[in-house]
N, C-alpha and C positions, 0 to 999 in steps of 0.2 A: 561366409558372410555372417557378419555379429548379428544376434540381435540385440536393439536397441531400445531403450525403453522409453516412454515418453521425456519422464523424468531426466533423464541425462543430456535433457533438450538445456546447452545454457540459457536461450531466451523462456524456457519455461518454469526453470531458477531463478532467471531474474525475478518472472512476474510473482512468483510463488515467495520469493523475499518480500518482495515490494509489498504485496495482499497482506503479508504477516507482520510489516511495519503499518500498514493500514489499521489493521486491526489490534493494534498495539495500541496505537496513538488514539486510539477512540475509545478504548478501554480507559485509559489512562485520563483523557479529558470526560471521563463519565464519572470518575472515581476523583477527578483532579480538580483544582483550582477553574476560575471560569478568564483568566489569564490565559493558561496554558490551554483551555480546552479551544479556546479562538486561536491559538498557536498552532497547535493539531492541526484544525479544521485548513488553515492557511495552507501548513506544509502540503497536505493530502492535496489539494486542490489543484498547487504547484504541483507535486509530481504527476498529475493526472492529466496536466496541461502541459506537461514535458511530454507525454506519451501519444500527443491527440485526442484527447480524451478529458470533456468537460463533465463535469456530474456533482452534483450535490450529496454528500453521502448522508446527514441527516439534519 
């Protein structure tokens, strides 16, 4: 029997992408234009609404 690590969960890959584009695009609309910062904030919104999941990030 392998062990297995969390990590090599694909659905814990995904999410762990997903968070690092989160966290990208909020860095980016902090440091970026107020165009793309409401760009951001749209996309996040969407994929968080793709996943069930409504939330205000800031």
């Amino acid at each position: 029997m392998s062990c297995r690590h969390a990590r090599d969960n694909p659905e814990w890959q995904r999410a762990r992408i997903m968070l690092r584009g989160l966290v990208w695009d909020k860095y980016q609309a902090t440091t970026g234009s107020h165009r793309f910062q409401r760009h951001a904030y749209e996309t996040a919104c969407m994929r968080l609404r793709r996943w069930g999941k409504v939330a205000r990030l800031w």
